[in-house]
Structure formats: C-alpha cells, structure tokens
C-alpha positions in Angstrom: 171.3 142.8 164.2 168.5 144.2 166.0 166.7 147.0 164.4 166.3 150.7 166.1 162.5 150.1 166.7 163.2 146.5 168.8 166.3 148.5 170.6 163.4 151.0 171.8 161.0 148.6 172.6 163.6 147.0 174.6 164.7 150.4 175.9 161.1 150.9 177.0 161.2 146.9 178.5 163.8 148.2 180.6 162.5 151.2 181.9 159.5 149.6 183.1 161.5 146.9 184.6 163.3 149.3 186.6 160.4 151.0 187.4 158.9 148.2 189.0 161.8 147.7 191.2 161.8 150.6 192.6 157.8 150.3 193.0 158.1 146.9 194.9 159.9 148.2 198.1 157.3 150.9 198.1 155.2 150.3 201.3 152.0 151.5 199.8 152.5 148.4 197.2 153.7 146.2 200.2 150.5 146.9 202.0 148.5 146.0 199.0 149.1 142.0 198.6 147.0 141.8 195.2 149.3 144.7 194.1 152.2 143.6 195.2 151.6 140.1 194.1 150.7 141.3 190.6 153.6 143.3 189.8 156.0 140.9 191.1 155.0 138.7 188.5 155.2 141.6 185.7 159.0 142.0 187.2 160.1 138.4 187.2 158.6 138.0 183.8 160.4 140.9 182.1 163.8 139.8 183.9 165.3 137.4 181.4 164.6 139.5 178.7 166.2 142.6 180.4 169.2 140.8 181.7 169.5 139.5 177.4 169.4 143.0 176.3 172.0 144.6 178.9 174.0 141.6 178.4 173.7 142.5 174.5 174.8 146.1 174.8 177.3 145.4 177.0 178.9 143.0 174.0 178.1 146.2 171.7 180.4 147.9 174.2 182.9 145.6 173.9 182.9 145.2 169.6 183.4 148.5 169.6 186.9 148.2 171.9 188.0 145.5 169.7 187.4 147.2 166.6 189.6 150.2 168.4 192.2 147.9 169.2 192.8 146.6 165.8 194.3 150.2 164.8 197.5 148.9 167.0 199.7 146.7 164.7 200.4 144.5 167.8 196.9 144.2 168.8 195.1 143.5 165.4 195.1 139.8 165.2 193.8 139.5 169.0 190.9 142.3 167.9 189.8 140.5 165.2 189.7 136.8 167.1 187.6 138.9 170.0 185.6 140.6 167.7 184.1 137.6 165.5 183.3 135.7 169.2 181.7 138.7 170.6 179.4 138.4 166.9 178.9 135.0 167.9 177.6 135.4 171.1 175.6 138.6 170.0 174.0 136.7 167.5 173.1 133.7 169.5 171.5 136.1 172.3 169.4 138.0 169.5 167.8 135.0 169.1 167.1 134.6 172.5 166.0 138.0 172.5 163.4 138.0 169.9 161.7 134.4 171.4 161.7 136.3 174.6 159.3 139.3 172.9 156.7 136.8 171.0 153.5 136.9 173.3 153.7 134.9 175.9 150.9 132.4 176.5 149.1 133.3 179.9 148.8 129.8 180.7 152.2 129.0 181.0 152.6 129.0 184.7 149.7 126.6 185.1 148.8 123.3 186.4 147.0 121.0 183.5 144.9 118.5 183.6 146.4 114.9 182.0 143.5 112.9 179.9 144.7 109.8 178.4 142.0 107.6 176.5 143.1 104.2 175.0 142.4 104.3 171.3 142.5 101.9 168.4 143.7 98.2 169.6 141.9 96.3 172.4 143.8 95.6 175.2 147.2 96.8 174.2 145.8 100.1 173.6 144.6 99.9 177.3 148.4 98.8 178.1 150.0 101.3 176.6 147.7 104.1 177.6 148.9 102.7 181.2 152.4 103.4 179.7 151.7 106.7 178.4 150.6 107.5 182.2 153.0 106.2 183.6 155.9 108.4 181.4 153.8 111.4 182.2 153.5 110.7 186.2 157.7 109.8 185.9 158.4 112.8 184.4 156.0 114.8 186.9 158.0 113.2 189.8 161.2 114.3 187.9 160.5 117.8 188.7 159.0 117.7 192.3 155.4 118.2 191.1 152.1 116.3 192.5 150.2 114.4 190.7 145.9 113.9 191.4 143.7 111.3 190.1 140.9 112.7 189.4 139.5 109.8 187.9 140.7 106.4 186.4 138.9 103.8 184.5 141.2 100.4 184.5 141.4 97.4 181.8 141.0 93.8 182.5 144.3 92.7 181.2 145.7 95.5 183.2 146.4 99.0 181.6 144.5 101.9 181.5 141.5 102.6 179.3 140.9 106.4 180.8 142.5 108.0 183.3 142.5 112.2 184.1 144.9 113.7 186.4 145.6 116.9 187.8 149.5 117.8 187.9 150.2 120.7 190.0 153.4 122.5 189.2 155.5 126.0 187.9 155.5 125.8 184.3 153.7 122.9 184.1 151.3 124.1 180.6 154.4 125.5 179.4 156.5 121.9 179.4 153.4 119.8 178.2 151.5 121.7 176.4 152.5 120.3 173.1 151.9 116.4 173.8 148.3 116.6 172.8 147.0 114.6 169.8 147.3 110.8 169.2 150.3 108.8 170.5 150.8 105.9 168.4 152.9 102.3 169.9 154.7 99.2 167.4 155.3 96.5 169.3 154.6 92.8 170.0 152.1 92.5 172.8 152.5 89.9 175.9 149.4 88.4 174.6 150.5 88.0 170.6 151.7 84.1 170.2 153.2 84.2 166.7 155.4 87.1 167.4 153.4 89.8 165.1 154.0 93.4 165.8 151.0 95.3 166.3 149.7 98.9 165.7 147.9 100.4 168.9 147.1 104.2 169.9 145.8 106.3 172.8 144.9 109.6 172.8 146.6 112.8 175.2 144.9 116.2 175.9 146.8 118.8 177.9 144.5 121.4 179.3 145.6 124.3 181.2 143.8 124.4 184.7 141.2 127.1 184.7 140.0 129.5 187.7 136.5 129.6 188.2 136.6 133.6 187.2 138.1 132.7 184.3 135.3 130.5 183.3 131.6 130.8 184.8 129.3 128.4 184.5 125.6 129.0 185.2 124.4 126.3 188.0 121.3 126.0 186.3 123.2 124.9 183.1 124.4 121.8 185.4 123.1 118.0 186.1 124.7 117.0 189.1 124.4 113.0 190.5 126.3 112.0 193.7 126.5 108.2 193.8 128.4 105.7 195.6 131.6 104.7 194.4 131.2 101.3 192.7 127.5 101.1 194.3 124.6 98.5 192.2 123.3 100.2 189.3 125.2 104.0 189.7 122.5 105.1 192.0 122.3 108.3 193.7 122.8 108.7 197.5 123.3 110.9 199.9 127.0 110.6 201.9 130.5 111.5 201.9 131.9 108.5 200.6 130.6 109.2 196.7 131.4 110.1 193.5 130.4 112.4 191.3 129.5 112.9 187.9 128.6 116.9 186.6 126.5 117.0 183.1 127.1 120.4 181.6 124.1 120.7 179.4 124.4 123.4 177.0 127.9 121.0 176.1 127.0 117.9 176.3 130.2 117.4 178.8 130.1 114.8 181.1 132.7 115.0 183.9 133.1 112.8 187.2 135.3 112.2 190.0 135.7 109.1 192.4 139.2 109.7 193.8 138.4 111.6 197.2 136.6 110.2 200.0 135.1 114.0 200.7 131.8 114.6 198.2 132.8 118.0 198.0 136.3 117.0 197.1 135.0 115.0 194.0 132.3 117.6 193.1 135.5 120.6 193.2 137.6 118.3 191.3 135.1 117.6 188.3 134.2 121.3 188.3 138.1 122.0 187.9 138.0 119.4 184.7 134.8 121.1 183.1 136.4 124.6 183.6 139.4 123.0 182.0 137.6 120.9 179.1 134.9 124.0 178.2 138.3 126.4 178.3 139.7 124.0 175.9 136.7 124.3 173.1 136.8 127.7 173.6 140.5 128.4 173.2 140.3 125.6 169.9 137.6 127.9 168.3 139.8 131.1 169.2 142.7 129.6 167.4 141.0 128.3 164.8 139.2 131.8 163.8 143.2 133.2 164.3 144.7 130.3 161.9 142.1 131.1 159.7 142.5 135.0 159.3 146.1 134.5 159.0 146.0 132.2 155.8 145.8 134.5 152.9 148.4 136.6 155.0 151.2 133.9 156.0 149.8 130.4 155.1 149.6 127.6 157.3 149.7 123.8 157.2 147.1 121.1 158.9 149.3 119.1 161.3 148.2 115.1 161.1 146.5 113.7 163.9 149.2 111.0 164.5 151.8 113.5 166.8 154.5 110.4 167.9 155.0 106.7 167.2 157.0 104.9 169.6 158.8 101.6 167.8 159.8 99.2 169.6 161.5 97.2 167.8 164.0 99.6 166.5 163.5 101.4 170.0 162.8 104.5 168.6 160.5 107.8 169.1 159.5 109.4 165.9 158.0 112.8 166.3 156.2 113.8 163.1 155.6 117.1 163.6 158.9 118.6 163.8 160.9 115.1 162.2 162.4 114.1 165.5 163.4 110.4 165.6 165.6 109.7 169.0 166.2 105.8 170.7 166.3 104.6 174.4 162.5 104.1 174.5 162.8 102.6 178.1 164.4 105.6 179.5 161.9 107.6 177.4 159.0 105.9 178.8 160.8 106.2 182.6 159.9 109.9 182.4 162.8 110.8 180.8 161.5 113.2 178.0 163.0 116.6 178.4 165.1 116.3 175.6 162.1 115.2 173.9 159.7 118.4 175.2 162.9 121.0 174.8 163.2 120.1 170.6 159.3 120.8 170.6 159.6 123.9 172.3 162.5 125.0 170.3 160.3 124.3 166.8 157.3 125.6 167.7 159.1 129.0 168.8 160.8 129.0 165.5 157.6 129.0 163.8 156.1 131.3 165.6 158.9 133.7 165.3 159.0 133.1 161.4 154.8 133.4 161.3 155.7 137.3 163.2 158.1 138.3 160.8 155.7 137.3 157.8 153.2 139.4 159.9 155.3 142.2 159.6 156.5 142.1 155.9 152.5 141.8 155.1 152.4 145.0 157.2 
C-alpha cells in the first residue's frame, strides 16, 4: 500500500502536471521557445507517473465497489474474485510507481559515446573487441539510431584494438548505461590448432555525451596537433583533410579524431569525447564521495571488474552482477540484447529502491 505522505506527493505530482498543461497552450509560453521547450519536457516526464497514480486510484475506486458488492449473497463470490485481481494489479502498479519517484538520472535522454579497447589476449582480444562493436552498432541499428566513428584503431588479423563511436539516439544513456566494465569471451580462436579454448577480454565505457556548458574547458588548458591522416611520422599540417589529436593537460587526456574529412569536424568531434571522458572522472568521483557517505548508513558491496563472460562453447552469457546466465550467443552478439539490458535495468532499480528505503528507516 502506498503510504499518505507518497499519496500527497503524488497528489502534488499531479497538480503540477496539470498545471503545466494548462501552461503549454498559453501563448506567452508559446512565444518563448526555451520556455516552452523546457516545460514540455517537465510534462512528458511527469506523464507515466501521473497516468500510474490515476490508474491506481481509479482501482481504489473499484476495491471499494467490490467490497460493497460482497454484502449481496448473489454477488459475494464474484466480489471477492474481482477484489483479489484488482490487489494484484494495485500491487504490481505500486511498484511501478515508486521506480517512477527514484531520481531520475539527467543523462538519460542522451547520446553516449561507445569506447571499446581490446584487453588481455593478443589478437583474439582485437577480434572480439570487433565483436563487441559489432553487437553494439546491431543493436544501435535495431532502434533507428546513428552511429559515428569517431575514431578506430584496427588489428592485423582483423578485429578491433580501439574504436570510439558516437551513437545518437532517445534514451540512448538510459539503455547502455550499464555495459561498462570488462567483457570477458571463452572460445577457440580461428588461429588455435589444437582446439584449446582461450580466455580473452576487452574493455566498454559508456559515457553520456556532454554540452559544452555543461563542461568548460579553458583553451589554454589544451594542446592541439592537426596532422594528416596516416601522413610519415604524425606531422603537423595545415589542410582540411586531417586529423586531430586534443591533449588536455591539466588531465593527461589524450583525444583524437580521423573520421571526417572537415578539420573542424575532427577537432568538434574530439572536443565532444573530452567533454564526455573529463564528465566521466568527475561523475566517478561524485559517486564515489556518495557510495562512500552512504556506507555506515546502508552498506554497499564493490562490484568485480569482470561485468559478463560470453561462453562459447556452452553458448552462454553469464552476467555476474545481477547472476543472469541466458543462451543464443549468435543472436546476442547480432544486436539482439534487450532482454539482456531490460534484467539490468530491472536490478539496478531494485537496488536503488531498496538503498531509498534504508535511507529512510536511517532517517
């Protein structure tokens, strides 16, 4: 049951929902496009949860019918059948409900930027880092959003020893946000004679693309060389046809792009990835400070490095973090990974619904 505090708060959700509704066809706010564009997004964000609660009440309304119906002798045994579904479903929306009031992270509606680095394994490392891309670019496509390589490093034997990738697309943060860490592939390489299985990894980072007011970097902070794309000895040059590589200093971040054919393409695009990579430390060192206030309160666990092993042989994904194991590794590695991305999402609100109510009690 929800308690009378979360009924106001959801009575007060309501309110300003409907406030902004009426706000919207307002023409001083339609003459205001920064306005306007703002509070549409507070309305459509507040919708799903203010549709849940009236939908909630609404099944209130209706337990209470049943519960008047089973006075009538006739009645009684349809009342109680209704009444124990309309619990179900009550329950079941609470849920949905209190995941819909946990904060929402602001950088769910963003584009990312995709790194994969080969890891631990030579050249099937490089291969399957190719894989990993590959899955990622499928499952992009799956969902109508554009992909940009921003930069790519290639193996000899084929594969990928470093790409990075802008994906443009609505939600895209909020539907990979969680495959970070270090991937980890079993399997018998195209180059292994005897048969052996062997142990490879590469190495994901999902970071939230970041607008330049949202992190500014000082010019004089930078190092910027513009050379020719594959030109003798890297050196610097002055035309269109270049890439770029950005030193931030103070970080010790090295960026470049080589994709575009435009120099102020690449030097945009790298700037994008810096934004993104010194967002990334930042936000790490944010959480880090919050994880660590909130141990003597709620405790927390260190999650191990490893995130997913993907067998082979048995044709199995293992996800260690939450103890998902699933099969059809081919499909999987097609792009087909929503299933996959849904269970994660679905954990990782649990525990952040569990880690509020703790909260609370220690309040």
């Amino acid at each position: 049951m929800l308690d009378d505090l979360l009924l106001r708060k959801l009575a007060a959700v309501e309110q300003r929902y409907e406030e902004l509704s009426g706000k919207l066809g307002d023409p001083v706010v339609l003459s205001n496009r920064q306005m306007f564009q703002k509070m549409s997004k507070e309305h459509s964000d507040l919708r799903d949860l203010v549709e849940s609660f009236r939908v909630h009440r609404d099944l209130g309304k209706r337990a209470v019918d049943a519960r008047d119906m089973q006075k009538d002798p006739e009645m009684r045994e349809m009342a109680f059948d209704e009444e124990r579904q309309i619990a179900t479903e009550q329950q079941v929306l609470e849920e949905r409900i209190k995941v819909l009031l946990l904060p929402r992270d602001p950088n769910d509606d963003k584009n990312i930027m995709l790194e994969i680095r080969a890891g631990a394994g030579g050249e099937e490392a490089a291969l399957f880092g190719g894989d990993l891309f590959r899955m990622y670019t499928r499952f992009a496509e799956r969902r109508r959003w554009a992909v940009e390589i921003v930069s790519m490093s290639s193996a000899q034997a084929g594969g990928i020893k470093e790409v990075v990738a802008l994906i443009k697309g609505q939600g895209a943060y909020s539907q990979l946000k969680y495959e970070s860490g270090v991937h980890r592939v079993q399997r018998v390489p195209s180059t292994e004679a005897q048969g052996r299985i062997h142990t490879s990894t590469a190495t994901v980072a999902i970071m939230p693309e970041v607008e330049e007011v949202d992190i500014v970097i000082d010019p004089k902070d930078l190092k910027i060389d513009v050379m020719r794309s594959g030109g003798p000895g890297g050196q610097s040059v002055n035309t269109t046809d270049s890439a770029v590589r950005v030193h931030h200093i103070p970080s010790g971040l090295i960026v470049h792009c080589q994709q575009e054919k435009s120099q102020h393409k690449n030097k945009a695009m790298a700037m994008a990835l810096l934004r993104s990579k010194l967002y990334a430390i930042e936000e790490e060192k944010r959480q880090s400070a919050e994880r660590d206030a909130r141990r003597g309160q709620i405790g927390t666990g260190d999650r191990s490095e490893k995130i997913r092993t993907y067998n082979f042989p048995q044709d199995r994904l293992t996800d260690h973090r939450i103890g998902l194991t699933t099969h059809n590794l081919p499909g999987i590695l097609d792009g087909d990974l929503q299933d996959v991305i849904d269970s994660l999402r679905a954990h990782f609100q649990a525990e952040a619904l569990k880690e509020a109510g703790a909260a609370d009690s220690v309040n």
